[in-house]
MDAnalysis code that builds the backbone (N, CA, C; Angstrom):
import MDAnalysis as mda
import numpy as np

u = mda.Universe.empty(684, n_residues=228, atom_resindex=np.repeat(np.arange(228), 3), trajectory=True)
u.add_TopologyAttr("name", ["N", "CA", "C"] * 228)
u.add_TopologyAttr("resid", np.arange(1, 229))
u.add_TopologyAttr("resname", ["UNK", "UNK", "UNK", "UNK", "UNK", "UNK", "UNK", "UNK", "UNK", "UNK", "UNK", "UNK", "UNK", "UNK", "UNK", "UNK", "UNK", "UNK", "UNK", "UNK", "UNK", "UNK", "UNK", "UNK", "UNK", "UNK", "UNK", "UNK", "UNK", "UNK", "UNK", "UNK", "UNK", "UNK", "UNK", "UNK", "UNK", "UNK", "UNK", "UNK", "UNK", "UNK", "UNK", "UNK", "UNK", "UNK", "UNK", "UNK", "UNK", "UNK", "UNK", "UNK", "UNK", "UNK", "UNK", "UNK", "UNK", "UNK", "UNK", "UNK", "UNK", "UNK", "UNK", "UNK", "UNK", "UNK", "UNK", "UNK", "UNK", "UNK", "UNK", "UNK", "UNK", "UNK", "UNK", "UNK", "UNK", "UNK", "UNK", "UNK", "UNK", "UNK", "UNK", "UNK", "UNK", "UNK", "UNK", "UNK", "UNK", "UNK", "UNK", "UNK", "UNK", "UNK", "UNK", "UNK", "UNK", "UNK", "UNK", "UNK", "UNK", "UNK", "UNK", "UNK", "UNK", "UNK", "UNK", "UNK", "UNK", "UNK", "UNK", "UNK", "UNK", "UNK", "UNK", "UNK", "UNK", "UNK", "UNK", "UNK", "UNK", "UNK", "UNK", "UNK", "UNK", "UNK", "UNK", "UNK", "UNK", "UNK", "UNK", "UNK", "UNK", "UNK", "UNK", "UNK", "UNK", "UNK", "UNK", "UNK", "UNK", "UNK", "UNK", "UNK", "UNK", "UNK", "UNK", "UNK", "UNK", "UNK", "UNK", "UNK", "UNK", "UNK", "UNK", "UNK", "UNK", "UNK", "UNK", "UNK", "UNK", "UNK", "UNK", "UNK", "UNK", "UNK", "UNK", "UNK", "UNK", "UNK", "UNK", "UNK", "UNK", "UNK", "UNK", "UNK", "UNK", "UNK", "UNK", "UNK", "UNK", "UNK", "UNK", "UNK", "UNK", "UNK", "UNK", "UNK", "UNK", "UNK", "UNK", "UNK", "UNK", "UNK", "UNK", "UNK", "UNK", "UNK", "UNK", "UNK", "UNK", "UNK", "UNK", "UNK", "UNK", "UNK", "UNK", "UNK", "UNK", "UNK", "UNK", "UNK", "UNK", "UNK", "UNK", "UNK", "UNK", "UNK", "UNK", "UNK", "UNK", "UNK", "UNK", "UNK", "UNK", "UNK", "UNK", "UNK"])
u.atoms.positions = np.array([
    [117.601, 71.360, 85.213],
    [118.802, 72.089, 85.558],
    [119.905, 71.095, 85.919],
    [121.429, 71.532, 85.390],
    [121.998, 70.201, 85.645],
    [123.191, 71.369, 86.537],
    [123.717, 70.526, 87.464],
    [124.630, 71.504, 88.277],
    [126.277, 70.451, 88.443],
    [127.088, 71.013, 88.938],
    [128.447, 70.451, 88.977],
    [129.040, 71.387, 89.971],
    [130.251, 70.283, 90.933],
    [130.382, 71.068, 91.982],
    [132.441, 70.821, 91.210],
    [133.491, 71.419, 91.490],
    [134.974, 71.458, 90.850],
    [135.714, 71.666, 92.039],
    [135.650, 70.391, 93.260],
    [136.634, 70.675, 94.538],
    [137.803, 70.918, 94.327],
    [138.243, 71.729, 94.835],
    [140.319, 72.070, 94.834],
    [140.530, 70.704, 95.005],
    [141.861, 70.259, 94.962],
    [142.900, 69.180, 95.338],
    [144.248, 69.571, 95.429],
    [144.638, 68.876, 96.692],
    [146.127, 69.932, 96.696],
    [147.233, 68.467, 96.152],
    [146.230, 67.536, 95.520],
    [147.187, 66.578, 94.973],
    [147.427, 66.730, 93.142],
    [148.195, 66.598, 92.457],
    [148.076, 67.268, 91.541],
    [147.466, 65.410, 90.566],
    [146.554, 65.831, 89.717],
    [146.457, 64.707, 88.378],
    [146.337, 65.063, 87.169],
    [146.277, 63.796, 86.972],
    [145.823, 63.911, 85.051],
    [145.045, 63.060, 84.413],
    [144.777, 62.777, 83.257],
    [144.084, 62.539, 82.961],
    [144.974, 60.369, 82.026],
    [144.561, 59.476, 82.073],
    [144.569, 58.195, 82.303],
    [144.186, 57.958, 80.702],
    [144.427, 56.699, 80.465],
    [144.170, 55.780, 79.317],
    [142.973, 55.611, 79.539],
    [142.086, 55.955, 78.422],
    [140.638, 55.757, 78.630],
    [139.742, 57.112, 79.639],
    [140.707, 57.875, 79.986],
    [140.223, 59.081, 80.395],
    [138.870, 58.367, 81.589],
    [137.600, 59.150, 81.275],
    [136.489, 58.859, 82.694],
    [136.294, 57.597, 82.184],
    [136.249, 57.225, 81.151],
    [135.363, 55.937, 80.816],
    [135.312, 54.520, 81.582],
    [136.772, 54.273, 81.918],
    [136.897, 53.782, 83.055],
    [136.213, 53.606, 84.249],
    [135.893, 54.929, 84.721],
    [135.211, 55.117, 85.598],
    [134.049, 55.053, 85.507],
    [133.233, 55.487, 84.367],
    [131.432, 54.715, 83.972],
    [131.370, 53.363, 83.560],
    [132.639, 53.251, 83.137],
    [132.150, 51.609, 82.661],
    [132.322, 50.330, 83.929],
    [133.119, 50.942, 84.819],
    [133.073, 50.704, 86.451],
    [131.611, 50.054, 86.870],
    [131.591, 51.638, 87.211],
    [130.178, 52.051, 87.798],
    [128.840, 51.614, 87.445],
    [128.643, 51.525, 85.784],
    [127.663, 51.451, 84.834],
    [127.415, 49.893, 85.013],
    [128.543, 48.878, 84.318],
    [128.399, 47.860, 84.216],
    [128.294, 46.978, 85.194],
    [128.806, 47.630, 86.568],
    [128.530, 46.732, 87.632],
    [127.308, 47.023, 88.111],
    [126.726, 47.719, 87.893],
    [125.500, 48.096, 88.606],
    [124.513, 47.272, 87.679],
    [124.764, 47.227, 86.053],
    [123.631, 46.468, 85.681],
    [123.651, 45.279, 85.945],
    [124.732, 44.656, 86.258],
    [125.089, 43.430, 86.904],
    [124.483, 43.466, 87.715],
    [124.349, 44.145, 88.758],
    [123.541, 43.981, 89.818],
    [121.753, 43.386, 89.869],
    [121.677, 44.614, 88.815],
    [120.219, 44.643, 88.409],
    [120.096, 43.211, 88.039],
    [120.898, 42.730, 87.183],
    [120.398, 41.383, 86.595],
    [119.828, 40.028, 87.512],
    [121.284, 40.103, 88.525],
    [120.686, 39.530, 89.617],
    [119.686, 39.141, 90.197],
    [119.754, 40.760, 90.535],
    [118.388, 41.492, 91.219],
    [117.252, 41.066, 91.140],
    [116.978, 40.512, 89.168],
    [115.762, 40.046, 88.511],
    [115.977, 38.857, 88.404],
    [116.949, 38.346, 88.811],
    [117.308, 36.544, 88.735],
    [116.921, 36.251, 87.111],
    [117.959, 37.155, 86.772],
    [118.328, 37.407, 85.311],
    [119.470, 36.588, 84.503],
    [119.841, 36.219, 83.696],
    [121.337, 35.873, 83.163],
    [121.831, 37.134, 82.880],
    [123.181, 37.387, 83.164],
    [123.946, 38.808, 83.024],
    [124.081, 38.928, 81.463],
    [124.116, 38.328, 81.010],
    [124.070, 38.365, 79.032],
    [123.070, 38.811, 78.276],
    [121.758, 37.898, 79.100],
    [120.270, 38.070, 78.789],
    [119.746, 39.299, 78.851],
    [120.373, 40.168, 80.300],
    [119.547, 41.073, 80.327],
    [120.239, 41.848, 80.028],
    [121.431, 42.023, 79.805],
    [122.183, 43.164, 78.913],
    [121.184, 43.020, 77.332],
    [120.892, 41.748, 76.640],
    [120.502, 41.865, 75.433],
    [119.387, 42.701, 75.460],
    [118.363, 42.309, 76.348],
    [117.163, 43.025, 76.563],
    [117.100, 44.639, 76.734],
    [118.673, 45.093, 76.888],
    [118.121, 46.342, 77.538],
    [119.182, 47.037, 76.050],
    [119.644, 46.562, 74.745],
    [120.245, 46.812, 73.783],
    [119.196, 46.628, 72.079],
    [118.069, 45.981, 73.290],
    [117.525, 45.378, 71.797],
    [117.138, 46.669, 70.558],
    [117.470, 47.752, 70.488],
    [116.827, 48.401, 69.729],
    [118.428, 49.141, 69.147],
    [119.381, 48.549, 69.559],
    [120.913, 48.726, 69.041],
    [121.504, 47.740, 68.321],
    [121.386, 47.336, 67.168],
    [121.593, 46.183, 66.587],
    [123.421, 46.200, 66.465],
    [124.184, 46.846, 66.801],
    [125.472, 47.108, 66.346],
    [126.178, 46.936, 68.237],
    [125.671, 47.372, 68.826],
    [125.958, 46.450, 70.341],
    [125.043, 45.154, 70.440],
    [123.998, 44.624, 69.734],
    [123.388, 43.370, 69.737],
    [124.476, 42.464, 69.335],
    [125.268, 42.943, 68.196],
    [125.903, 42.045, 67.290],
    [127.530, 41.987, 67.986],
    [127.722, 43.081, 68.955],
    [129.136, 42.696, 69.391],
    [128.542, 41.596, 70.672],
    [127.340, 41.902, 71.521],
    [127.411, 41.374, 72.572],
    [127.103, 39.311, 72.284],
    [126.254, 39.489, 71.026],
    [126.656, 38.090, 70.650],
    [127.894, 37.310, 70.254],
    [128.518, 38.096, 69.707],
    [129.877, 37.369, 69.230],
    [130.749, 37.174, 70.320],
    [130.496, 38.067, 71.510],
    [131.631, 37.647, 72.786],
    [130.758, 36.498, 73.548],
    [129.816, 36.544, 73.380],
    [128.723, 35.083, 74.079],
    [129.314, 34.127, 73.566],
    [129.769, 34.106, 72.072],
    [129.691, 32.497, 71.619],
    [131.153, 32.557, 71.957],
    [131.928, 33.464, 71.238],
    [133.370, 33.240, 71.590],
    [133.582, 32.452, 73.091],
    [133.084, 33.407, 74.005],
    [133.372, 33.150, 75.590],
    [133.069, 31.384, 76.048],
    [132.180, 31.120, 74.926],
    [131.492, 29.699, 75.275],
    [130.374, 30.163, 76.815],
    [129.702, 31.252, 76.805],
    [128.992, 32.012, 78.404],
    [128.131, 30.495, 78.317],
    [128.155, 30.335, 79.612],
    [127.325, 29.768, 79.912],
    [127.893, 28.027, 80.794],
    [128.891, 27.818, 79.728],
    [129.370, 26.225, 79.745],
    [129.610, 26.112, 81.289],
    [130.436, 24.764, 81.488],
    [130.542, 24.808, 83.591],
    [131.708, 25.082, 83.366],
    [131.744, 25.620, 84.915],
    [133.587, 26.001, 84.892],
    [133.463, 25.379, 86.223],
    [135.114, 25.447, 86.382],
    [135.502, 24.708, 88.158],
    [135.083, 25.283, 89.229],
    [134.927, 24.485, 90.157],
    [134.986, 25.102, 91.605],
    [135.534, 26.473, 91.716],
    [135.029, 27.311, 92.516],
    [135.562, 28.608, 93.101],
    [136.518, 29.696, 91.760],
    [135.758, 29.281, 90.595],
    [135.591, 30.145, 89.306],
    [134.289, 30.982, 89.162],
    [134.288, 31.630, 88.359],
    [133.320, 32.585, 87.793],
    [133.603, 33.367, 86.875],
    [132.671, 33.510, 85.871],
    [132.453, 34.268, 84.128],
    [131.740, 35.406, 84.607],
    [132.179, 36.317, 84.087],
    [131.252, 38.182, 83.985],
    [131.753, 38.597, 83.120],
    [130.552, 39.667, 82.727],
    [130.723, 40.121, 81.075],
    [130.530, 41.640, 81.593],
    [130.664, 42.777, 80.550],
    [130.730, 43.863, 80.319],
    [130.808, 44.657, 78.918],
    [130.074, 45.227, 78.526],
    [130.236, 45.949, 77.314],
    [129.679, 47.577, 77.671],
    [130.704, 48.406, 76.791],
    [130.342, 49.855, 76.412],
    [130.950, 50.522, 75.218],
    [130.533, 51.516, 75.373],
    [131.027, 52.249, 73.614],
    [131.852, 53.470, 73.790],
    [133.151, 53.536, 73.663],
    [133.828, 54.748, 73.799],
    [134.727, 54.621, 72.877],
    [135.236, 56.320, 72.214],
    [136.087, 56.671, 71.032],
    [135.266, 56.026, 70.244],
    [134.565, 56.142, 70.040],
    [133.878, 55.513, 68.705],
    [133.759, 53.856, 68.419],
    [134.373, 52.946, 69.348],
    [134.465, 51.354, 69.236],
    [133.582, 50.888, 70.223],
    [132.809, 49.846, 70.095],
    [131.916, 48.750, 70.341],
    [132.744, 48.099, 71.310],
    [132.601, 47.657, 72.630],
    [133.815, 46.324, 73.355],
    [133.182, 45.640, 74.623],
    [132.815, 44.450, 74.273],
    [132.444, 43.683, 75.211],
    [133.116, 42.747, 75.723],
    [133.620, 42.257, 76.789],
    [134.765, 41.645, 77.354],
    [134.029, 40.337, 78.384],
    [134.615, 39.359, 78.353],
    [134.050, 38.324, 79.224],
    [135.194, 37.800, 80.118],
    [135.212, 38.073, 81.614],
    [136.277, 37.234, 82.330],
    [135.962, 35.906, 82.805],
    [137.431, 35.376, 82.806],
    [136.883, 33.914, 83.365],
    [137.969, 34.348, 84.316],
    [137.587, 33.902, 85.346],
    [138.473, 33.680, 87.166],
    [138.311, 32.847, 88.084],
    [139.383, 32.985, 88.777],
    [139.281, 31.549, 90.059],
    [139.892, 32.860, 90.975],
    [139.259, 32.144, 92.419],
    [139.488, 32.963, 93.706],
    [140.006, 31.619, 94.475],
    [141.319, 31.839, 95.104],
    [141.797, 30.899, 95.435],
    [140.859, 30.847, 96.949],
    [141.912, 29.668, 97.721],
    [141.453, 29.840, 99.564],
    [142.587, 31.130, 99.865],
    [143.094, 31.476, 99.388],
    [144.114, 32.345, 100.220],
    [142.913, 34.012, 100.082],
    [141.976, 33.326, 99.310],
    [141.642, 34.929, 98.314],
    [142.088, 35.672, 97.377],
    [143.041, 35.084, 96.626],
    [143.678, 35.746, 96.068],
    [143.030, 35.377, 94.249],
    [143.297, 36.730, 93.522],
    [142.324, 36.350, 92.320],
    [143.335, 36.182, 91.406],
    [143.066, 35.195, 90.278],
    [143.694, 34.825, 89.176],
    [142.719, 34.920, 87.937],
    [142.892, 36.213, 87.174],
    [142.392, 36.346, 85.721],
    [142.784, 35.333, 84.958],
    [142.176, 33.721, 84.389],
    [142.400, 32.926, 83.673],
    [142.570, 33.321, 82.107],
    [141.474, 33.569, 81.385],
    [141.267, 34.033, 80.465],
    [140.302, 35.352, 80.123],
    [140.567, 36.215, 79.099],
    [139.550, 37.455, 78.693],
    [138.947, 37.529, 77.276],
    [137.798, 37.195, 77.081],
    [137.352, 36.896, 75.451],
    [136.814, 38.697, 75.090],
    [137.784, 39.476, 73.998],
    [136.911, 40.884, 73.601],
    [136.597, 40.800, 72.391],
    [135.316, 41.053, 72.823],
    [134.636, 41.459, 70.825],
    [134.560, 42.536, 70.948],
    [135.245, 43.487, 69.583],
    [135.078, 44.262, 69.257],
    [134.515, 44.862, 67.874],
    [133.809, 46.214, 68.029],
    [133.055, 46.747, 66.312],
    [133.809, 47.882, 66.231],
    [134.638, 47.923, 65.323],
    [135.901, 49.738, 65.658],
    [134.942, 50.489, 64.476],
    [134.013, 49.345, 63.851],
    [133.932, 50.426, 62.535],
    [134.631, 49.695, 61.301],
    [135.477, 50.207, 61.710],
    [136.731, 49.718, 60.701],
    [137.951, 49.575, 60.848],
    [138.351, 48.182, 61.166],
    [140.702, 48.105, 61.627],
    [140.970, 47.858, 60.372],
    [141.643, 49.215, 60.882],
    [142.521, 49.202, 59.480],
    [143.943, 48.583, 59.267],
    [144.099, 47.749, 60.649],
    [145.192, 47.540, 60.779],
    [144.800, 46.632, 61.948],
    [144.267, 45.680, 61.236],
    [143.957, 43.862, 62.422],
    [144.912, 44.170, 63.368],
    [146.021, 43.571, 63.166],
    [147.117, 42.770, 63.667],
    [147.778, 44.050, 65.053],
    [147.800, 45.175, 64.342],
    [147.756, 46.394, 65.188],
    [146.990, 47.090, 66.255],
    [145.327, 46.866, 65.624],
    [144.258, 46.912, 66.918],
    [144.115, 45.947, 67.759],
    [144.577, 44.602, 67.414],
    [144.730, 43.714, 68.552],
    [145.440, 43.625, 69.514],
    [146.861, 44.292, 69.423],
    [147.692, 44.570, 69.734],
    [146.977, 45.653, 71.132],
    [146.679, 46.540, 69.837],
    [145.917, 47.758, 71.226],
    [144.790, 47.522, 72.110],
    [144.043, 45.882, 71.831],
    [143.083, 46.107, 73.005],
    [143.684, 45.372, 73.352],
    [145.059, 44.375, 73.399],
    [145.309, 43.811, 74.539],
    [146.119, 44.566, 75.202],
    [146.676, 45.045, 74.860],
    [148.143, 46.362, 75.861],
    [146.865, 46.968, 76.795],
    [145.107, 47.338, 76.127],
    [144.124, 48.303, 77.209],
    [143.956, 47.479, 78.034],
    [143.797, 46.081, 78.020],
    [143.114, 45.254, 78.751],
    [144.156, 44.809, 80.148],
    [145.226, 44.469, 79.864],
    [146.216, 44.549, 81.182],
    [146.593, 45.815, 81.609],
    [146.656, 46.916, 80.778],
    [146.709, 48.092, 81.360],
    [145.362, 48.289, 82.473],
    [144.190, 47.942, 81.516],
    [142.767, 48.306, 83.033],
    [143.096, 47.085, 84.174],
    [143.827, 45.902, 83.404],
    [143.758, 44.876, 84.603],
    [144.610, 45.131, 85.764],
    [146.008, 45.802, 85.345],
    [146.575, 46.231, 85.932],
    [146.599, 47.143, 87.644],
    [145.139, 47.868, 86.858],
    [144.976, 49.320, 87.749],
    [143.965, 48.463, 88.861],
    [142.618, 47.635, 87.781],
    [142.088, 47.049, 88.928],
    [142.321, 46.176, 89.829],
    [143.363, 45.364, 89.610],
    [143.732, 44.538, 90.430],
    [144.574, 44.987, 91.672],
    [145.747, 45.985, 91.368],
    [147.036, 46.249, 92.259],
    [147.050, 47.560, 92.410],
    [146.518, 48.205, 91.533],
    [146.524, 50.082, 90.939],
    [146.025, 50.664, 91.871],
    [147.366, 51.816, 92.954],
    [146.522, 52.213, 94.189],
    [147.680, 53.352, 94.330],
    [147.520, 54.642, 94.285],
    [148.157, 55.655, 94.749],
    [147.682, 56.475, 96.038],
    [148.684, 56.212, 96.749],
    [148.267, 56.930, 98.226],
    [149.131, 57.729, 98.707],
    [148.736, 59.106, 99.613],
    [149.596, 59.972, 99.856],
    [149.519, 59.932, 101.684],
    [150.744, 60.091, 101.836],
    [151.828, 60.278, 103.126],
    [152.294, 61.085, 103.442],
    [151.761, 62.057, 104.229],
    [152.957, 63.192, 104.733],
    [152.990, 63.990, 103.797],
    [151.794, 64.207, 103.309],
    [151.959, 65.353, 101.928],
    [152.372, 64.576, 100.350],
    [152.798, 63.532, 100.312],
    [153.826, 63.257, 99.376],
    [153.383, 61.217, 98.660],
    [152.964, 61.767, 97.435],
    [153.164, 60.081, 97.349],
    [153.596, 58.965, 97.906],
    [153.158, 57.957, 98.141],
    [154.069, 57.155, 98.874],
    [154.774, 56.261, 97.435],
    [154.348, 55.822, 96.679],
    [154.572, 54.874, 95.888],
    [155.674, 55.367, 94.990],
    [156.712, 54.721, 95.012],
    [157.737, 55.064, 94.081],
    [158.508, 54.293, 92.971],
    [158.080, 53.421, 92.959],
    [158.361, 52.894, 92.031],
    [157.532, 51.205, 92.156],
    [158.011, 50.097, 91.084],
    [156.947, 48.762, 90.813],
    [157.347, 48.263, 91.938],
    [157.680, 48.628, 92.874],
    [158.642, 47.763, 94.382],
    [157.437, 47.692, 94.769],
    [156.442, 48.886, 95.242],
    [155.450, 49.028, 96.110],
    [154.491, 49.752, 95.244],
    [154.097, 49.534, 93.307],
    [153.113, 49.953, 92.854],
    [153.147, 48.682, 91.833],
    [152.612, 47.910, 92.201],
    [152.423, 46.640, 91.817],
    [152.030, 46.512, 90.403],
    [151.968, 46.167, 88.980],
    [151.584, 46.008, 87.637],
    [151.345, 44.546, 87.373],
    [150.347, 44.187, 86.117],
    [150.215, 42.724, 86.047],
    [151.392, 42.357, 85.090],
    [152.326, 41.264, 85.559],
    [153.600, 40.744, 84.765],
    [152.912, 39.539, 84.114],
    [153.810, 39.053, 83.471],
    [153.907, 38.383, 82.277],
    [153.042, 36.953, 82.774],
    [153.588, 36.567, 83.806],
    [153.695, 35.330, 84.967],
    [151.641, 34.957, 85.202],
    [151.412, 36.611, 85.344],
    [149.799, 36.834, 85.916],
    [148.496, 37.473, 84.549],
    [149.462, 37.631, 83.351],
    [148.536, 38.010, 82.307],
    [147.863, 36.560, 82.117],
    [146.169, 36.855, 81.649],
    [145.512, 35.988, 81.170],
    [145.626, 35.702, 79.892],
    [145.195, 34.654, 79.715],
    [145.157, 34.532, 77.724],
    [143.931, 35.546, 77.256],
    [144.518, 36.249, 75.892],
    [143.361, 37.365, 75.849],
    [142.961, 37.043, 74.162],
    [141.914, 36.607, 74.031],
    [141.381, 36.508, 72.494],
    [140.553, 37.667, 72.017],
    [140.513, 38.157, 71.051],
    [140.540, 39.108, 70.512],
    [139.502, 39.190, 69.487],
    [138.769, 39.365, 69.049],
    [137.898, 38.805, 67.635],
    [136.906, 40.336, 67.611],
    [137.305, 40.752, 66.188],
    [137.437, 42.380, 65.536],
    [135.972, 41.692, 64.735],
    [134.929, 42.655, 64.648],
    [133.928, 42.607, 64.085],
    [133.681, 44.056, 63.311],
    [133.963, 43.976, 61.575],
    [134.120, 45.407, 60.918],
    [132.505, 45.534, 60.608],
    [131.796, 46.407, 60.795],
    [130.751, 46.491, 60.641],
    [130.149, 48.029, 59.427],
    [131.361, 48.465, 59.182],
    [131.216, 49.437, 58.132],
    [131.458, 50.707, 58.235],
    [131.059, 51.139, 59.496],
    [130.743, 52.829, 60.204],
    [132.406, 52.870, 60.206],
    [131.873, 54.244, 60.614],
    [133.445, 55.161, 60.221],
    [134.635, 54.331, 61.455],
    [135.960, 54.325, 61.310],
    [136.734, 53.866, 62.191],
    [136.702, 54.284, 63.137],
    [136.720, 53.649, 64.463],
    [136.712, 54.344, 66.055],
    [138.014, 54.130, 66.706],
    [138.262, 54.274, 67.646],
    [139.213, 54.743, 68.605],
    [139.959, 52.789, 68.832],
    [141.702, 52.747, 69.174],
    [142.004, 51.315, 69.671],
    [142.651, 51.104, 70.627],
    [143.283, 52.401, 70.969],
    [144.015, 52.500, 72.118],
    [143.639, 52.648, 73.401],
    [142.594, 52.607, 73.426],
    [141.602, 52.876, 75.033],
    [140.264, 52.375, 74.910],
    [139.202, 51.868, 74.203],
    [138.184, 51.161, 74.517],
    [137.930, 49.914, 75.146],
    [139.206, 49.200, 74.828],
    [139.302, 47.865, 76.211],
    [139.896, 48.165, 77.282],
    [140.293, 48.893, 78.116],
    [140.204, 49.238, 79.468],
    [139.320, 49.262, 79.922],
    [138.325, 50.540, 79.672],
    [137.385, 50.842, 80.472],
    [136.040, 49.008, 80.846],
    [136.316, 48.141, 80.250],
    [135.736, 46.721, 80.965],
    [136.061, 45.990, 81.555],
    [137.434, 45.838, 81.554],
    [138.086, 44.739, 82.245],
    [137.676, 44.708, 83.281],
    [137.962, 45.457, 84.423],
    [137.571, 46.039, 85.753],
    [136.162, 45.295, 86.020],
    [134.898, 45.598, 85.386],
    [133.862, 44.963, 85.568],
    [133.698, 43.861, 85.303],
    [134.265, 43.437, 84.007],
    [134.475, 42.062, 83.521],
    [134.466, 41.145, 84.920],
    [135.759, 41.597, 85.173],
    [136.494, 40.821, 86.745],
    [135.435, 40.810, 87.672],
    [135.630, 42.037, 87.767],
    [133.964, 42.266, 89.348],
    [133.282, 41.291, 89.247],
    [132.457, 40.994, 88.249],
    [131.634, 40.494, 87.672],
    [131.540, 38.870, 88.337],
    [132.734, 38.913, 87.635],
    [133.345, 37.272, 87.615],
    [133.679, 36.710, 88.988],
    [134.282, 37.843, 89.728],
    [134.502, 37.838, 91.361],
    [133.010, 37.105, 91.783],
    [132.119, 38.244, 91.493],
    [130.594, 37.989, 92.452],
    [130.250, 36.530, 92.168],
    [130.423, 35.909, 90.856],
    [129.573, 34.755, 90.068],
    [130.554, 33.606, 90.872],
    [131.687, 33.911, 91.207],
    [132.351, 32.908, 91.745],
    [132.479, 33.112, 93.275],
    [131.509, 33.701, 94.024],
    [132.024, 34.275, 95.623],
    [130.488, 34.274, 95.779],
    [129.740, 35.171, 95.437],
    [128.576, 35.911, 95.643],
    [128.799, 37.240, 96.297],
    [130.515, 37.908, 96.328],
    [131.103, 38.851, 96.891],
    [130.972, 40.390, 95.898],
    [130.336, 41.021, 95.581],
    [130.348, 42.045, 95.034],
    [131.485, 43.485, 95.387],
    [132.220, 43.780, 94.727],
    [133.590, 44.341, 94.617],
    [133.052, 45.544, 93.976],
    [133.061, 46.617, 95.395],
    [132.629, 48.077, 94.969],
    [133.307, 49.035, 95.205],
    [134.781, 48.338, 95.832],
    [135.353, 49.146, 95.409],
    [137.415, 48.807, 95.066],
    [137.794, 49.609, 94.417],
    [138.874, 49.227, 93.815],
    [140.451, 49.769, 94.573],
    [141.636, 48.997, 94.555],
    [141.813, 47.901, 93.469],
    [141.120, 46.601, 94.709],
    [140.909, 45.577, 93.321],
    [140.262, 44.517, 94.124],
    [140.979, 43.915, 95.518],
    [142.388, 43.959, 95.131],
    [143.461, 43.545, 96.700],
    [143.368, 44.461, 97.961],
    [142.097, 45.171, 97.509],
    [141.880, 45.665, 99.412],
    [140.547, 44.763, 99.576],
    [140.077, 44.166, 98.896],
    [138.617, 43.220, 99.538],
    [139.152, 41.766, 99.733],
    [138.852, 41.926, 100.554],
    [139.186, 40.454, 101.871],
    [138.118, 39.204, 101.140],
    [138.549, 38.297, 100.395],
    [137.474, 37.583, 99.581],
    [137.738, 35.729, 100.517],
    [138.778, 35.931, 101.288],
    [138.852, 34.416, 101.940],
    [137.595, 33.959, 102.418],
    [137.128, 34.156, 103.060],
    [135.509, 33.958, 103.573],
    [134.675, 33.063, 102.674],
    [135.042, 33.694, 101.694],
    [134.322, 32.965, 100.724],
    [133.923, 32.183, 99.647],
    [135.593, 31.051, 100.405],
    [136.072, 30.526, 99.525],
    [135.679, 29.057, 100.400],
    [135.352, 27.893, 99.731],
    [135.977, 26.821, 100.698],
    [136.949, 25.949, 99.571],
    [137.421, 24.948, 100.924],
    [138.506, 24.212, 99.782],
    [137.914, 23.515, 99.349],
    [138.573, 22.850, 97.793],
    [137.891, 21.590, 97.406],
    [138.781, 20.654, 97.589],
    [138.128, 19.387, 97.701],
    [138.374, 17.645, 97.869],
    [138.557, 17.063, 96.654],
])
């Protein structure tokens, strides 16, 4: 028996780029992250292990491995996390690379996405669209926070609803894998990872696990030291 509960809200919404997916690929991917841990796992490894009988997420989650270079050293008070899921019909696995300063403060360096749409029919155009998803999700997870006051939104405009600018976008590589199946969705399947991507990358460089969003309410100084 499956049940569902539909609370009133006297705040009114709608529905987001990437709709829930966002929100499972949140939830989903950080948690297997966890698990991996958990098993003193590689986060790549045991994503493969738990895909092996999906050869079409086997084949995206390799191509963002090699792209990403997973594995190589990175600097002090950096960290790599990965994420993949399947929505609108496209394949998208995303790898962040990040640094957490001493102030705490996070800097998305670079984002490697492989994607399987099926079929782009229009390269130059779907690239386009998973990078506009990918600062759009980076956007929300990093600064993305609506709160109500006195009945009434507080946030009114980018003064006090913060977006990622030009200054704070990462370099985002892109690499389209056509695999034959019917064309899927381009405008929303790289959102829903970024978010974990980051998380991800937060924990590997902190040991701080980020459960909840946007990341600028978790206090990450602690767990930083300086380097010499």
């Amino acid at each position: 028996m499956i049940q569902y509960s539909s609370p009133a809200s006297h705040v009114p919404w709608g529905n987001w780029r990437s709709v829930d997916h966002s929100t499972h690929g949140f939830l989903t991917e950080s948690f297997i992250d966890e698990m991996a841990h958990a098993a003193k796992q590689d986060p790549f490894a045991f994503r493969k292990k738990l895909i092996k009988d999906q050869p079409r997420f086997q084949s995206v989650l390799d191509l963002v491995y090699e792209k990403s270079n997973w594995g190589a050293p990175l600097p002090a008070n950096w960290g790599r996390g990965i994420a993949i899921a399947q929505s609108f019909g496209s394949i998208v696995a995303e790898v962040a690379e990040v640094e957490v300063g001493v102030d705490g403060k996070v800097k998305v360096h670079r984002v490697v996405c492989a994607v399987d749409p099926g079929f782009a029919i229009h390269p130059n155009g779907f690239i386009a669209q998973m990078e506009s998803g990918i600062i759009y999700g980076l956007a929300a997870a990093m600064t993305g926070e609506i709160t109500i006051e006195n009945g009434a939104v507080a946030q009114g405009n980018f003064h006090n609803y913060p977006v990622t600018r030009m200054n704070e976008a990462p370099k985002i590589e892109t690499h389209i894998m056509n695999s034959g199946n019917p064309p899927g969705g381009a405008g929303e399947p790289s959102t829903p990872l970024i978010a974990p991507a980051v998380t991800n990358a937060i924990f590997d460089a902190t040991g701080i696990r980020i459960r909840q969003l946007p990341i600028s309410k978790n206090d990450l100084r602690a767990s930083i030291r300086p380097t010499t």
